[in-house]
C-alpha atoms as an extended CHARMM CRD file, in Angstrom:
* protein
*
       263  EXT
         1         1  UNK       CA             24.7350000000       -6.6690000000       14.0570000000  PROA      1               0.0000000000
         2         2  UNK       CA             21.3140000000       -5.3640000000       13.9210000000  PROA      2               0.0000000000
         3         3  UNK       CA             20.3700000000       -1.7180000000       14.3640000000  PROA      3               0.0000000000
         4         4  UNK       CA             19.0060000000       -1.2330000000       18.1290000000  PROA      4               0.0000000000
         5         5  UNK       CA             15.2660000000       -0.6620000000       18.4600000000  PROA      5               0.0000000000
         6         6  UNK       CA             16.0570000000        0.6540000000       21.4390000000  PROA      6               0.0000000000
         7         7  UNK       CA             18.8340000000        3.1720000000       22.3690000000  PROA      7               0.0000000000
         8         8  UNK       CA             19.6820000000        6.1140000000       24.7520000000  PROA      8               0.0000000000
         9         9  UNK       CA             22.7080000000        8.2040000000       24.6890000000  PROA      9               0.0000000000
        10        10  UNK       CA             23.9890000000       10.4890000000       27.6700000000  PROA      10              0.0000000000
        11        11  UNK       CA             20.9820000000       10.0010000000       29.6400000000  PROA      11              0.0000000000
        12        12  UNK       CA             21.3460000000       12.5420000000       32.3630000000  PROA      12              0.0000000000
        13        13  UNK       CA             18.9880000000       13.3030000000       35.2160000000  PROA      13              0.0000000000
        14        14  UNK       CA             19.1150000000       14.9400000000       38.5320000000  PROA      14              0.0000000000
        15        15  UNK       CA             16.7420000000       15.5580000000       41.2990000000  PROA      15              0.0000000000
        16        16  UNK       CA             18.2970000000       18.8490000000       42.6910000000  PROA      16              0.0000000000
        17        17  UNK       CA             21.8450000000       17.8310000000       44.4620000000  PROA      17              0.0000000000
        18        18  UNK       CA             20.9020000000       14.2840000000       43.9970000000  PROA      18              0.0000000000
        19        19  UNK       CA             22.2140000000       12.6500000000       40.3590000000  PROA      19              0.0000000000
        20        20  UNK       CA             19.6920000000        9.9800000000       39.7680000000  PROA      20              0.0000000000
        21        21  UNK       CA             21.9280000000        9.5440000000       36.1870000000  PROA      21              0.0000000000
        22        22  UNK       CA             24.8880000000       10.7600000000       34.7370000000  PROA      22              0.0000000000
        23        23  UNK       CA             24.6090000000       10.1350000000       31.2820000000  PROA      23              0.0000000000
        24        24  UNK       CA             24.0360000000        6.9610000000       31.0510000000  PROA      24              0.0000000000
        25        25  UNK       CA             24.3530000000        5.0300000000       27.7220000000  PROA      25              0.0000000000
        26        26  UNK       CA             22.1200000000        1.9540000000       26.5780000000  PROA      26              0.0000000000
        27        27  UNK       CA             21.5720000000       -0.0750000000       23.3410000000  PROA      27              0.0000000000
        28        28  UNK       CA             18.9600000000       -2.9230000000       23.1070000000  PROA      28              0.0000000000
        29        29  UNK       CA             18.5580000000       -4.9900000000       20.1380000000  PROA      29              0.0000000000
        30        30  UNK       CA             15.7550000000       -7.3950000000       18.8720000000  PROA      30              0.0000000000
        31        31  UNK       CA             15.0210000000      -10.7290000000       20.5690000000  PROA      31              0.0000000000
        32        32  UNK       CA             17.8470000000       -9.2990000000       23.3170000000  PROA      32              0.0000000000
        33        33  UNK       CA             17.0350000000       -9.7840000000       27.0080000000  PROA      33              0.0000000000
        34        34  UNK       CA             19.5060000000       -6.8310000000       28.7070000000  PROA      34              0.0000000000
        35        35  UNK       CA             19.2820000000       -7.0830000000       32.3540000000  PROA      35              0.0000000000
        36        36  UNK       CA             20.2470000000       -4.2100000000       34.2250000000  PROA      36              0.0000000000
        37        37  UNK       CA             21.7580000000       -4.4140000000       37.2410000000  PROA      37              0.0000000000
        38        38  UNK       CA             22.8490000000       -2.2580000000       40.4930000000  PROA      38              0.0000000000
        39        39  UNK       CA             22.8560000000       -1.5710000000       44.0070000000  PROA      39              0.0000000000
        40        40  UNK       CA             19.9430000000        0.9570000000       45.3730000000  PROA      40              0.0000000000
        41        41  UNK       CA             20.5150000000        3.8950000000       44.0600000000  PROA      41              0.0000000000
        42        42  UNK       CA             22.6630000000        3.1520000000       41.0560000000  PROA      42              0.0000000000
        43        43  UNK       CA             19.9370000000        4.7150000000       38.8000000000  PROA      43              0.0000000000
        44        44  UNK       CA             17.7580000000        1.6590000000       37.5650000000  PROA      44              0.0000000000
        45        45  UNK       CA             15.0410000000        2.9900000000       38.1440000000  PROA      45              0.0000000000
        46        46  UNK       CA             15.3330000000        6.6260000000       37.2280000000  PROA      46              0.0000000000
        47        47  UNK       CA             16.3980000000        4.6300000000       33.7080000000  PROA      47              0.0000000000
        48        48  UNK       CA             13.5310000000        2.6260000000       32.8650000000  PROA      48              0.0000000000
        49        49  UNK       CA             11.3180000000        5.8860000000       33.6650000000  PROA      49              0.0000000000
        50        50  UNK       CA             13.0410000000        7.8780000000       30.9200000000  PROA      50              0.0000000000
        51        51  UNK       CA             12.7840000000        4.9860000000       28.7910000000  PROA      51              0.0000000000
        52        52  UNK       CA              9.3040000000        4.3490000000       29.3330000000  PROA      52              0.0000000000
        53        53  UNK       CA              7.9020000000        7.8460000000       29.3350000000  PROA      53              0.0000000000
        54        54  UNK       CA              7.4320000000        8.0690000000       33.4050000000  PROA      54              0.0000000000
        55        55  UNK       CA             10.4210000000       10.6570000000       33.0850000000  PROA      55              0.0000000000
        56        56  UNK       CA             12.1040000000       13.2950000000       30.9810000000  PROA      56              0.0000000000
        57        57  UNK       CA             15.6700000000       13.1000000000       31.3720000000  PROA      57              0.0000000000
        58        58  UNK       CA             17.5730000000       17.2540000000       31.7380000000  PROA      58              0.0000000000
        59        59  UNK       CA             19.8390000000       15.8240000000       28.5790000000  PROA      59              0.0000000000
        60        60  UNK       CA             20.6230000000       12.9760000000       26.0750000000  PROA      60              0.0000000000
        61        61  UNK       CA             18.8790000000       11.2370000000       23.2370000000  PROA      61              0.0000000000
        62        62  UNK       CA             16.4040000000        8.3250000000       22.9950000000  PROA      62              0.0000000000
        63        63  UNK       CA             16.1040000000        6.5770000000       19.6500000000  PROA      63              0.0000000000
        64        64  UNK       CA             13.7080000000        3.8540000000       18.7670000000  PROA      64              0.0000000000
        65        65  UNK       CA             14.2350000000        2.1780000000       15.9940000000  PROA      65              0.0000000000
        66        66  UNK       CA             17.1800000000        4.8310000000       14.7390000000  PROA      66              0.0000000000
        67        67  UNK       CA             14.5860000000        7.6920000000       15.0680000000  PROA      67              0.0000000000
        68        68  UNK       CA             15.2150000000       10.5560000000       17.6490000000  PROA      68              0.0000000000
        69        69  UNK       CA             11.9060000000       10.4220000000       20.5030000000  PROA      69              0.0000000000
        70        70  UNK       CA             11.1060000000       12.4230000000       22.7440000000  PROA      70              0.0000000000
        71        71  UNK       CA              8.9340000000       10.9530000000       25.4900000000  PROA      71              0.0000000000
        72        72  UNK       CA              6.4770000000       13.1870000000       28.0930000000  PROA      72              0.0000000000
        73        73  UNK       CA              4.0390000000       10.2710000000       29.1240000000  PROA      73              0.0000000000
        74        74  UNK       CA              3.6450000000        6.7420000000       29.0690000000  PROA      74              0.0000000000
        75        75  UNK       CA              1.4460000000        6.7820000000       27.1160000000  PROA      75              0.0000000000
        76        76  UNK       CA              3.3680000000        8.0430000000       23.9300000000  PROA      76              0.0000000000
        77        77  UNK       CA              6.2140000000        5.0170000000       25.2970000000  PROA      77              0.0000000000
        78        78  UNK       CA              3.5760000000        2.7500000000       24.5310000000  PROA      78              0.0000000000
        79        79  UNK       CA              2.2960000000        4.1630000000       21.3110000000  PROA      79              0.0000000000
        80        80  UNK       CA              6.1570000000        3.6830000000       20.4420000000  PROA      80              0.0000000000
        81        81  UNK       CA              6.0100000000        0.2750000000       21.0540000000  PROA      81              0.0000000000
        82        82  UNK       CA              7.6600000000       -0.0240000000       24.6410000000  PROA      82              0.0000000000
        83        83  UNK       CA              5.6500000000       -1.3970000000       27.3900000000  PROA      83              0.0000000000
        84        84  UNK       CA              6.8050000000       -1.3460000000       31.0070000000  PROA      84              0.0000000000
        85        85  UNK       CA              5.8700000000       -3.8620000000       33.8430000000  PROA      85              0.0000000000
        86        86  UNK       CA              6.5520000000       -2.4970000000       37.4710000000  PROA      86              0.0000000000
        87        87  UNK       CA              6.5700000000       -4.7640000000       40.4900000000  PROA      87              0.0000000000
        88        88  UNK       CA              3.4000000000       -3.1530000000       41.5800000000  PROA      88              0.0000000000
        89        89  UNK       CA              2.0500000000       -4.7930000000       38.3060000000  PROA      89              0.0000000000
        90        90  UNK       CA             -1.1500000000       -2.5270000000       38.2460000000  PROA      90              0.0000000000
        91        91  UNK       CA             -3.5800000000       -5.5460000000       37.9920000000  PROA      91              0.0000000000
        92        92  UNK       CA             -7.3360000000       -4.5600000000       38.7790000000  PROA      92              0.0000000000
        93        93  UNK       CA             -7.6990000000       -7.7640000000       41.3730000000  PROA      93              0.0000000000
        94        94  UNK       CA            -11.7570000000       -7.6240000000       40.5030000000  PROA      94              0.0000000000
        95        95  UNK       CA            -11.3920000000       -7.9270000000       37.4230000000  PROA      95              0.0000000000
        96        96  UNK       CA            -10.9840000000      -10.8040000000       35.0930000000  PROA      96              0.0000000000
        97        97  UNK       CA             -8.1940000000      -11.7930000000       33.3650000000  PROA      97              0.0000000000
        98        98  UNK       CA             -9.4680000000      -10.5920000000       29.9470000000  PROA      98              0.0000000000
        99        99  UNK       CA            -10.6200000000       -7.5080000000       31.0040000000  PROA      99              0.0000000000
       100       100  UNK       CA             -6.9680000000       -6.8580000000       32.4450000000  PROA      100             0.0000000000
       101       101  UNK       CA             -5.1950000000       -8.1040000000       29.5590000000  PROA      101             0.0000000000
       102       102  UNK       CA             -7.7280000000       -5.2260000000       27.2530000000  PROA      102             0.0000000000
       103       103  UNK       CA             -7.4160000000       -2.6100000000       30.6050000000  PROA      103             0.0000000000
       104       104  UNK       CA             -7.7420000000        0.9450000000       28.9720000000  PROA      104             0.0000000000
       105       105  UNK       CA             -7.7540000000       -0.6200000000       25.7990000000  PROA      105             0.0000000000
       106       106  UNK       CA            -11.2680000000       -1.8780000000       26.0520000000  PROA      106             0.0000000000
       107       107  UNK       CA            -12.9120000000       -2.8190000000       22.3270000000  PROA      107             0.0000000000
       108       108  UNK       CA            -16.6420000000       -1.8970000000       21.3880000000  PROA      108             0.0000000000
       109       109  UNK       CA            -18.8990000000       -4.2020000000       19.3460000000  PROA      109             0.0000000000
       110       110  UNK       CA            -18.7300000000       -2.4190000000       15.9310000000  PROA      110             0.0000000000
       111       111  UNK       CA            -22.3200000000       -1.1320000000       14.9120000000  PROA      111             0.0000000000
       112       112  UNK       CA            -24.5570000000        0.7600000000       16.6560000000  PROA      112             0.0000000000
       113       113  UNK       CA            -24.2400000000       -1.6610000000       19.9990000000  PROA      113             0.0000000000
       114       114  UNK       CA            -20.9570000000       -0.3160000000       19.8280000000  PROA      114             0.0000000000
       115       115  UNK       CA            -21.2890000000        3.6120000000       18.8570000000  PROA      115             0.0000000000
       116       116  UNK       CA            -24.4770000000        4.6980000000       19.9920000000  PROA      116             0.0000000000
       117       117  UNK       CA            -24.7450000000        1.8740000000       23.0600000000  PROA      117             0.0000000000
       118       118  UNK       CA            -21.3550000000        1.9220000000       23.7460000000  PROA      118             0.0000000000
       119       119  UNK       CA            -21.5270000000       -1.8080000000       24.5140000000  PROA      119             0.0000000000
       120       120  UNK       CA            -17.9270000000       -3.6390000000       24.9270000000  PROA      120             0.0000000000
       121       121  UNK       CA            -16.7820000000       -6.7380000000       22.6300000000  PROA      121             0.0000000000
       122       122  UNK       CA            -16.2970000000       -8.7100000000       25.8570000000  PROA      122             0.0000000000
       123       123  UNK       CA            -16.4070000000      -11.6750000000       23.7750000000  PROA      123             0.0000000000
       124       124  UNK       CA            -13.5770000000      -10.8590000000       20.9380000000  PROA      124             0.0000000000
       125       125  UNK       CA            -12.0520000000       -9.4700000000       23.6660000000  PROA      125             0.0000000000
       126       126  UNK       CA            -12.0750000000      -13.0560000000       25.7080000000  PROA      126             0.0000000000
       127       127  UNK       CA            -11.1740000000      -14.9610000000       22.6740000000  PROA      127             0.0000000000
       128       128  UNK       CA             -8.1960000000      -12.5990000000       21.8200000000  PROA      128             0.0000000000
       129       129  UNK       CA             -7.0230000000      -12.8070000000       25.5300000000  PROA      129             0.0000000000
       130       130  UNK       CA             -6.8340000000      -16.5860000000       25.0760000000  PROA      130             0.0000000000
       131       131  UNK       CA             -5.0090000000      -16.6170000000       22.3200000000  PROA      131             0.0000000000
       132       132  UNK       CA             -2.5940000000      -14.3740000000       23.5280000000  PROA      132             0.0000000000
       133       133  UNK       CA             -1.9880000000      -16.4080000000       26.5160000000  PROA      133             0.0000000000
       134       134  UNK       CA             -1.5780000000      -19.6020000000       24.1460000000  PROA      134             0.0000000000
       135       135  UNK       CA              0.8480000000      -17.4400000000       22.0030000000  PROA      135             0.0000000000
       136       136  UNK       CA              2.9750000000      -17.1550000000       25.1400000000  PROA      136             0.0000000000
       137       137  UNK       CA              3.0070000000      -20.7540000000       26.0430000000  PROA      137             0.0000000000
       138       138  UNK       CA              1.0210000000      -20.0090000000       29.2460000000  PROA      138             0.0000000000
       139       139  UNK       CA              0.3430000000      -23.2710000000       30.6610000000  PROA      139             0.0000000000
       140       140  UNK       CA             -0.8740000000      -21.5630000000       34.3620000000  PROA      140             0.0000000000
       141       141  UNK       CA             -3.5290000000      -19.5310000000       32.9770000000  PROA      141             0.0000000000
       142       142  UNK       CA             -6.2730000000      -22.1750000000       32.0820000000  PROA      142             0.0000000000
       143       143  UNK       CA             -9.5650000000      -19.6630000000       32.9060000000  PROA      143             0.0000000000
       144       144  UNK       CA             -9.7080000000      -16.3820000000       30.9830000000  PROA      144             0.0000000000
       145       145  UNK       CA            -12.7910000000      -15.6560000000       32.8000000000  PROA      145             0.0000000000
       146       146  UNK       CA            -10.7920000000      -16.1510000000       36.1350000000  PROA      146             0.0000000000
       147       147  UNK       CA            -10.8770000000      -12.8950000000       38.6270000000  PROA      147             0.0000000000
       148       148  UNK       CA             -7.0910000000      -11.8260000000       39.2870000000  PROA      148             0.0000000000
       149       149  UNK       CA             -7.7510000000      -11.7640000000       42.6300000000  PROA      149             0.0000000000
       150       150  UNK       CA             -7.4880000000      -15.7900000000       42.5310000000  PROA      150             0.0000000000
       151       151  UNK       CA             -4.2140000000      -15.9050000000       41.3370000000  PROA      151             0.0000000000
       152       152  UNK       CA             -1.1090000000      -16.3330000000       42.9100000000  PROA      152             0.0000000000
       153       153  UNK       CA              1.6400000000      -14.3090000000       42.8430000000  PROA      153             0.0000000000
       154       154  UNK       CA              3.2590000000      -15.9570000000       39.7130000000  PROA      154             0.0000000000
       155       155  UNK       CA             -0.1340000000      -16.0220000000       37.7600000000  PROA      155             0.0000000000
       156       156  UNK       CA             -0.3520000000      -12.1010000000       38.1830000000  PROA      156             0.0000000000
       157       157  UNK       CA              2.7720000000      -11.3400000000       36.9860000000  PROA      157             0.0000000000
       158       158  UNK       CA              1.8860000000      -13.5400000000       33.6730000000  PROA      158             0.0000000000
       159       159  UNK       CA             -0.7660000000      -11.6010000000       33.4780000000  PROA      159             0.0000000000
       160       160  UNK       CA              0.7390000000       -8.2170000000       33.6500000000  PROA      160             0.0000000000
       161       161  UNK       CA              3.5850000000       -9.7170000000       31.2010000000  PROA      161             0.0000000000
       162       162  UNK       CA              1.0220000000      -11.1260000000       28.7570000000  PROA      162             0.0000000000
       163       163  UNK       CA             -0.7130000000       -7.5130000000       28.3740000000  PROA      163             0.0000000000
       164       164  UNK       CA              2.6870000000       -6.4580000000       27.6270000000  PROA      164             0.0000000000
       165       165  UNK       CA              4.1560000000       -8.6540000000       25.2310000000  PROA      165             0.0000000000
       166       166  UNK       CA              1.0180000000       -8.5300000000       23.3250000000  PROA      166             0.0000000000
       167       167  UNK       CA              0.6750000000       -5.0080000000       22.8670000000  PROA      167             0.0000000000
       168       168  UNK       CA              4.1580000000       -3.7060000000       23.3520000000  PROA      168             0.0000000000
       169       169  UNK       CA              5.5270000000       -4.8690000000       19.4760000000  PROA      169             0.0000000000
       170       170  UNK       CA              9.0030000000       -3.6820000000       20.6080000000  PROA      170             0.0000000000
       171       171  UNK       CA             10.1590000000       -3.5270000000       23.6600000000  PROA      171             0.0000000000
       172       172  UNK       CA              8.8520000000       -5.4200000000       27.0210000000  PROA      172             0.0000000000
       173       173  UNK       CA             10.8450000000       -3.8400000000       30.7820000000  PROA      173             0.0000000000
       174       174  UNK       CA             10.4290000000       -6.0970000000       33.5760000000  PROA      174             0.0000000000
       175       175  UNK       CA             11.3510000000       -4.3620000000       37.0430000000  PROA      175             0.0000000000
       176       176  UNK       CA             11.8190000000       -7.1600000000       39.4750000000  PROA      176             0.0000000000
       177       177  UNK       CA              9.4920000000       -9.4350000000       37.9570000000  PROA      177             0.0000000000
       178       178  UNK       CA             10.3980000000      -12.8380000000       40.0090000000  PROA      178             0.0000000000
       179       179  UNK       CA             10.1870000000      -10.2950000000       43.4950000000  PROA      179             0.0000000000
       180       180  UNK       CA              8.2830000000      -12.2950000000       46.2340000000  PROA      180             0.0000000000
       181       181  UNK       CA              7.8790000000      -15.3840000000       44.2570000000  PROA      181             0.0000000000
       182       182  UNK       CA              8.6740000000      -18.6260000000       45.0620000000  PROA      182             0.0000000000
       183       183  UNK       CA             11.0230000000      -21.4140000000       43.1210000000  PROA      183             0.0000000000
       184       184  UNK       CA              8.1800000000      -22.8840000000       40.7830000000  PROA      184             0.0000000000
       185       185  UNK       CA              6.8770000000      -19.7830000000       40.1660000000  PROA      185             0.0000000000
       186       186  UNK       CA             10.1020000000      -17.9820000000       39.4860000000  PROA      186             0.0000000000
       187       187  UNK       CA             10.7870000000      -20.1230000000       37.0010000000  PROA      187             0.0000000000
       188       188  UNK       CA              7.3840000000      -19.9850000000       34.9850000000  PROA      188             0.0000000000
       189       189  UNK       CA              8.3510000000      -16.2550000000       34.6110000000  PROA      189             0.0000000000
       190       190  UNK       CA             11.5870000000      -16.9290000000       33.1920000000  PROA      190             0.0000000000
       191       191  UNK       CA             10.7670000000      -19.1830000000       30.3520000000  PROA      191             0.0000000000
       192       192  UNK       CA              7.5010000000      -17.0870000000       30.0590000000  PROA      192             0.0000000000
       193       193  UNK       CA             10.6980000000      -14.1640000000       28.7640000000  PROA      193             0.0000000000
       194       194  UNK       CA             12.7750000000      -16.7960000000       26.6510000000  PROA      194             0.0000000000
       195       195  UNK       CA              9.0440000000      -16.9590000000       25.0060000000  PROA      195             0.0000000000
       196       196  UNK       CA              9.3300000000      -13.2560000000       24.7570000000  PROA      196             0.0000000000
       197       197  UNK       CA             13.0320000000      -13.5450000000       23.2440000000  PROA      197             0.0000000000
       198       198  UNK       CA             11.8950000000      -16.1440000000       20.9430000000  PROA      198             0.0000000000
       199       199  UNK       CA              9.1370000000      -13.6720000000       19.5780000000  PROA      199             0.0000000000
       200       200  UNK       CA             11.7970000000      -11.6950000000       18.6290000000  PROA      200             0.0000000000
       201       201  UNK       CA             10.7820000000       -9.2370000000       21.5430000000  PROA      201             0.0000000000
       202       202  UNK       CA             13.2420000000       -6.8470000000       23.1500000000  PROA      202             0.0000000000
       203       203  UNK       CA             13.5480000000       -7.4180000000       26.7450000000  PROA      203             0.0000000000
       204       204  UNK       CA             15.1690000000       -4.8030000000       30.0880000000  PROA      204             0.0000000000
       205       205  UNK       CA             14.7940000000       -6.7190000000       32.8210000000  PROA      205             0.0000000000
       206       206  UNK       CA             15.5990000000       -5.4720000000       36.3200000000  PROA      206             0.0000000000
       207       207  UNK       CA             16.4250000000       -7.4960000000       39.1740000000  PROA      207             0.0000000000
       208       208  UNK       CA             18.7470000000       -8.4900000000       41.8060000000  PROA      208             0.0000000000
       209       209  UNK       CA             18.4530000000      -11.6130000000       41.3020000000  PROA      209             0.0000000000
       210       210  UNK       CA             21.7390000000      -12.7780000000       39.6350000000  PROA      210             0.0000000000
       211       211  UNK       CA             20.8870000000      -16.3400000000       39.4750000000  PROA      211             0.0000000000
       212       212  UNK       CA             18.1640000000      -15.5400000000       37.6460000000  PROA      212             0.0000000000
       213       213  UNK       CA             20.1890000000      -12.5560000000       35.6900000000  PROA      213             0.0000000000
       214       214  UNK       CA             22.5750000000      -15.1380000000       34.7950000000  PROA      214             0.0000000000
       215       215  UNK       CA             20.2380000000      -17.7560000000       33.5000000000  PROA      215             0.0000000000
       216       216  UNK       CA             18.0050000000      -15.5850000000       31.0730000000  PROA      216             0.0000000000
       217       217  UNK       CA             19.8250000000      -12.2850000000       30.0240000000  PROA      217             0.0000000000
       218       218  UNK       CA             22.3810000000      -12.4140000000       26.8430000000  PROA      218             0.0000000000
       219       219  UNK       CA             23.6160000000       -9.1570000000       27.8380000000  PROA      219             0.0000000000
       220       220  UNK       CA             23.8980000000       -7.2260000000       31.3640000000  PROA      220             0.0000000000
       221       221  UNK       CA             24.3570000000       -3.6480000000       31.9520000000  PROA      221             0.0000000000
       222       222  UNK       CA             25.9540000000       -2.7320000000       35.4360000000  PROA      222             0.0000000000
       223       223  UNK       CA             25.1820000000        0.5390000000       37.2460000000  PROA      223             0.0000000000
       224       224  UNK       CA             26.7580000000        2.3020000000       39.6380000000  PROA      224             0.0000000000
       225       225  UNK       CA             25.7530000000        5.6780000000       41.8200000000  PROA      225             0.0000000000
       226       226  UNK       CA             24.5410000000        6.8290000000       38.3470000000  PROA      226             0.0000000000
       227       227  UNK       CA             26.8040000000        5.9640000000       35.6450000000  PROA      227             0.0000000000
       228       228  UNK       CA             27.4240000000        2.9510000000       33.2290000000  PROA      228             0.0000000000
       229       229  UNK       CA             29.9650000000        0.9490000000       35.5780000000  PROA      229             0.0000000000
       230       230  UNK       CA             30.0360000000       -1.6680000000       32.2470000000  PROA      230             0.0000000000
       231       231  UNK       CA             28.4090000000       -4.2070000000       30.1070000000  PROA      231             0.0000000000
       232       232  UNK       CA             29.1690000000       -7.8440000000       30.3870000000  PROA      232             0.0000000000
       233       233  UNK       CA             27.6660000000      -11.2740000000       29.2750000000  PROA      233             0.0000000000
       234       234  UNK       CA             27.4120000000      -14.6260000000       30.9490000000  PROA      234             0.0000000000
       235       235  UNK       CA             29.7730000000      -15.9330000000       29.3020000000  PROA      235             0.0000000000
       236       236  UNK       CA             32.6780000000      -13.7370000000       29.9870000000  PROA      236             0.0000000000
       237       237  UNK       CA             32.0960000000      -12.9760000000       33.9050000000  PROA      237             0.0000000000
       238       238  UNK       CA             30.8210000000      -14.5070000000       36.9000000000  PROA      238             0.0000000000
       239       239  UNK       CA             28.0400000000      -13.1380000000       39.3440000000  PROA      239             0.0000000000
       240       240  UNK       CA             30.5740000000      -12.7430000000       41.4450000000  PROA      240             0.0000000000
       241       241  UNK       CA             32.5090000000      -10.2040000000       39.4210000000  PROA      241             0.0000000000
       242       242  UNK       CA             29.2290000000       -8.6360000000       38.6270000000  PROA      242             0.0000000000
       243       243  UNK       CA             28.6840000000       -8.1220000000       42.1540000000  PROA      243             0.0000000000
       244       244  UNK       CA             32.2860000000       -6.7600000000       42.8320000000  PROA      244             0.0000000000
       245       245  UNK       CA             31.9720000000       -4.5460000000       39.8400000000  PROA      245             0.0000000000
       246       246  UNK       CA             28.5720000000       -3.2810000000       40.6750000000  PROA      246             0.0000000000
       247       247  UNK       CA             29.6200000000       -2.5480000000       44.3780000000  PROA      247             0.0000000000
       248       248  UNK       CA             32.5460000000       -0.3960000000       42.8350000000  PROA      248             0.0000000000
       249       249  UNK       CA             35.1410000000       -3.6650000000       44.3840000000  PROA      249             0.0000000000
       250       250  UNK       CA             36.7790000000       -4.0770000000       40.9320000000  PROA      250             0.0000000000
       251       251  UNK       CA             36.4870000000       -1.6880000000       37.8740000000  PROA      251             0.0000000000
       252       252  UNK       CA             35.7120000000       -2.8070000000       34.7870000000  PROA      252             0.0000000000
       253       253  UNK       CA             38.3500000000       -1.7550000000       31.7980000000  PROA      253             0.0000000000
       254       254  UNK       CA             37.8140000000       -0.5800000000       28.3700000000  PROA      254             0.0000000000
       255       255  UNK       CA             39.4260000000       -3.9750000000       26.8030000000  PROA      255             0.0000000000
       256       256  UNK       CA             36.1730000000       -5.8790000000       29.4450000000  PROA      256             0.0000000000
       257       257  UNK       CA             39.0230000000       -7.1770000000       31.8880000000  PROA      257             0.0000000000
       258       258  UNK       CA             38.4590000000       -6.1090000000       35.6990000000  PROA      258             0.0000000000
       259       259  UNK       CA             41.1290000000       -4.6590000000       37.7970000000  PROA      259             0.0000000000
       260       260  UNK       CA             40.9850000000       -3.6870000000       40.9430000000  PROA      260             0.0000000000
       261       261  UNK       CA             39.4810000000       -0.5200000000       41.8210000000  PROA      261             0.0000000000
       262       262  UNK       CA             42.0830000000        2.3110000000       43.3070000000  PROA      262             0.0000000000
       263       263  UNK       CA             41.2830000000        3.9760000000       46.3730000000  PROA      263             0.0000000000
């Protein structure tokens, strides 16, 4: 198997009495989508913070790529090559979609429009927005001059996942990214990430969907009040026994068999 380009070892964070994780291990490998599941509170989302540079976690390691990183912004997540899309998206409605696909990465026209006028590329930035969309097989997104505000729900979010995949590199986390959508649109999203997989992009996704969980992820990692509660596939378990293992029903055994939980 491949080396991870993304791994954490004995994550561990708390928020004074309050264990948001309890060292917590994860490995994510090229052209992998790993969804992670878990009740509220199981420590999602305190995980894809530390991952992404939104948190430092009291202990553990985080290696990209085999090398040891040490994260205190987003910023220097992205730099790394991991790129993070929250349900909140952070769109600018007013804005079009090229300018959100280039948000805080904004080109200038080289010369002295550029330097002295500080005028913006808008048009390489345009044509590079449209072929990132065509890259991604984005059928939806017909207008790159379209305001974001005209979109629906679904559009957005291929939006948000565009600017990701095309400036991530490595690694693209999704946090609920079929939330409040509907059926057509749900499922735009999820062959817009077996485009992603196909890139040979590494892929967390979050959700509680496990239809959708089930249909897209090769691997999924199950937390519970903080820890690693186990790591399953499609192929070996049901949503149903992810369910009962992620509400702490059955326990999941070193050999991947479940028992019953004691107690």
């Amino acid at each position: 198997m491949s080396q991870p380009v993304l791994e954490a070892q004995g994550l561990v964070k708390t928020f004074g009495p309050v264990v948001g994780l309890a060292g917590v291990d994860i490995q994510l490998f090229p052209g992998e989508v790993l969804a992670v599941i878990g009740d509220n509170g199981a420590g999602k989302s305190t995980l894809i913070k530390c991952l992404s540079g939104a948190m430092v976690p009291d202990s553990g390691t985080i290696k990209v790529d085999g090398q040891v990183v040490s994260f205190s912004s987003t910023q220097q997540a992205r730099e790394a090559g991991i790129e993070t899309v929250y349900q909140t998206l952070a769109v600018a409605p007013a804005l079009d979609i090229a300018s959100n696909l280039f948000l805080a990465r904004e080109r200038r026209r080289k010369g002295l429009l550029g330097s002295v006028l500080r005028m913006l590329d808008t048009p390489g930035m345009k044509r590079d927005s449209k072929k990132y969309i065509d890259d991604l097989g984005i059928t939806t997104l017909q207008n790159i001059s379209q305001s974001v505000e005209t979109l629906s729900g679904g559009q957005r979010q291929a939006v948000a996942v565009a600017r990701a995949a095309a400036f991530g590199g490595k690694v693209v986390i999704l946090d609920e990214p079929t939330a409040a959508l509907g059926v057509r649109e749900t499922g735009q999203v999820l062959r817009l990430i077996r485009g992603l997989r196909e890139r040979g992009l590494a892929i967390i996704l979050i959700s509680h969907n496990m239809p959708n969980v089930f249909e897209v992820a090769d691997r999924i990692l199950i937390q519970r009040l903080g820890h690693n509660a186990g790591v399953i596939t499609p192929q070996t378990h049901t949503p149903a026994e992810a369910v009962a293992i992620m509400t702490g029903a059955v326990t999941l055994a070193d050999d991947g068999d479940t028992s019953t939980a004691s107690g």
